[in-house]
N, C-alpha and C positions, 0 to 999 in steps of 0.2 A: 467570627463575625456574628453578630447576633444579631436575630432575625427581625424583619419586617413586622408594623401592625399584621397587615394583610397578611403575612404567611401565620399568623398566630391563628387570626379572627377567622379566616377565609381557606387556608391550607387545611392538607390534611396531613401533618406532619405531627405528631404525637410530643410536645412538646411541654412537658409541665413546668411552674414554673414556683420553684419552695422558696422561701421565707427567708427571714437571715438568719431563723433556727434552723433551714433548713429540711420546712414541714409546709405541708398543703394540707385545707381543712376538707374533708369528707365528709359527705352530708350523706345519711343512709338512713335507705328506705325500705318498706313491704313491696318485694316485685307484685306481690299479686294483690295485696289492698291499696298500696300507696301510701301506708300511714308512714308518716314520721315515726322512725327508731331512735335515731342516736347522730350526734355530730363529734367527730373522732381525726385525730391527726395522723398523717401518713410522711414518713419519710420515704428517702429513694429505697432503700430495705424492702419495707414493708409492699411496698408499690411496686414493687418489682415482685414482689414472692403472691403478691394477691392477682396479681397479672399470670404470675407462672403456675399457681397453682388451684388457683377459680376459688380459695376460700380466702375470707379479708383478714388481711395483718392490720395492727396499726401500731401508732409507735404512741406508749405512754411520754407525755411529761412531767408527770409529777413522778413516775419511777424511773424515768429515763432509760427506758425498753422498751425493745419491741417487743409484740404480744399477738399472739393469732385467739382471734376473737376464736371462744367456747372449749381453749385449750384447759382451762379448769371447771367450767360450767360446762360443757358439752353440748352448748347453746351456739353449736356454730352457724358463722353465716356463708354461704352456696353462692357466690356472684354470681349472679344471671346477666347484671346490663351495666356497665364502668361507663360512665359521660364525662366529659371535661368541660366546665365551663369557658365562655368567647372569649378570655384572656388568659386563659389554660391557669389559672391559680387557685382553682377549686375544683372536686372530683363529687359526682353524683354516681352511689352506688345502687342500685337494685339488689336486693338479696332475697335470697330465700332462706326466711329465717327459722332456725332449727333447733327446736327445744322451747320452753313456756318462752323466754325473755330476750329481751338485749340491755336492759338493762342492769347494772352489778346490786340496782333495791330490791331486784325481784319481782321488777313489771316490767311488761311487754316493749315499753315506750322508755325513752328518758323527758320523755316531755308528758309529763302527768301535770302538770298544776297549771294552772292560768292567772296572767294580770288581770283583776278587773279593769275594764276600759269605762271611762268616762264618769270617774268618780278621785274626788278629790282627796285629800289627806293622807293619814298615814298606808298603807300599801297591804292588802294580807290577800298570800297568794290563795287559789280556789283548787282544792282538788280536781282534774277532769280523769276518765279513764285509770285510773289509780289504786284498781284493785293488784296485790301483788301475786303473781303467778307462780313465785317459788320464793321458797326460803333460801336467803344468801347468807346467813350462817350455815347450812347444811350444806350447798353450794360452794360454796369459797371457806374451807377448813382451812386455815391458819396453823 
């Protein structure tokens, strides 16, 4: 029987709710600055093994694996705080992130560059935050 808005919105019944891939999007963050990290998808795998084991899995799709974040960088991330968004089809994680980066360019952030806002024509993204913290060729040996 599937359940009520109200038991989704208003329960406390732990109910996620994946995709017809099969994946819920992860929005992760600094527990202790708040900065934007990285937005990463989670299968019921992964989401279960970041639940059981306080360090976040996610599930690649473009390699179609799962992958626990810093298992080749050693950049791992620490769950402190898992949130579910009011229609449980998004997960907000808190981490404590371990090592220069979380992202595979070798900065902190996957959100270094910005739109300019309120300007017309062709589009050219802006560095912000953008210094890289480690070399992901030496990082990620192939």
């Amino acid at each position: 029987m599937a359940s009520s808005t109200c038991d989704i919105e208003e329960g406390l019944a732990f109910k996620p709710r994946f995709d017809a891939d099969g994946l819920i999007t992860a929005v992760v963050t600094d527990a202790k600055s708040g900065d934007l990290l990285m937005v990463a998808h989670m299968n019921e795998e992964a989401l279960r093994k970041t639940i059981a084991e306080g360090q976040a899995s996610y599930y690649s799709r473009s390699r179609k694996a799962l992958w626990k974040k810093g298992e080749t960088s050693g950049h791992v991330q620490r769950v402190v705080e898992l949130r579910v968004d009011c229609d449980q089809d998004a997960l907000w994680l808190k981490v404590d992130q371990q090592g220069e980066g979380a992202c595979h360019t070798g900065r902190r952030s996957c959100f270094y560059r910005a739109v300019p806002l309120g300007k017309g024509g062709a589009m050219t993204l802006e560095f912000r935050d953008a210094d890289k913290k480690f070399d992901p060729a030496a990082v990620y040996k192939k």
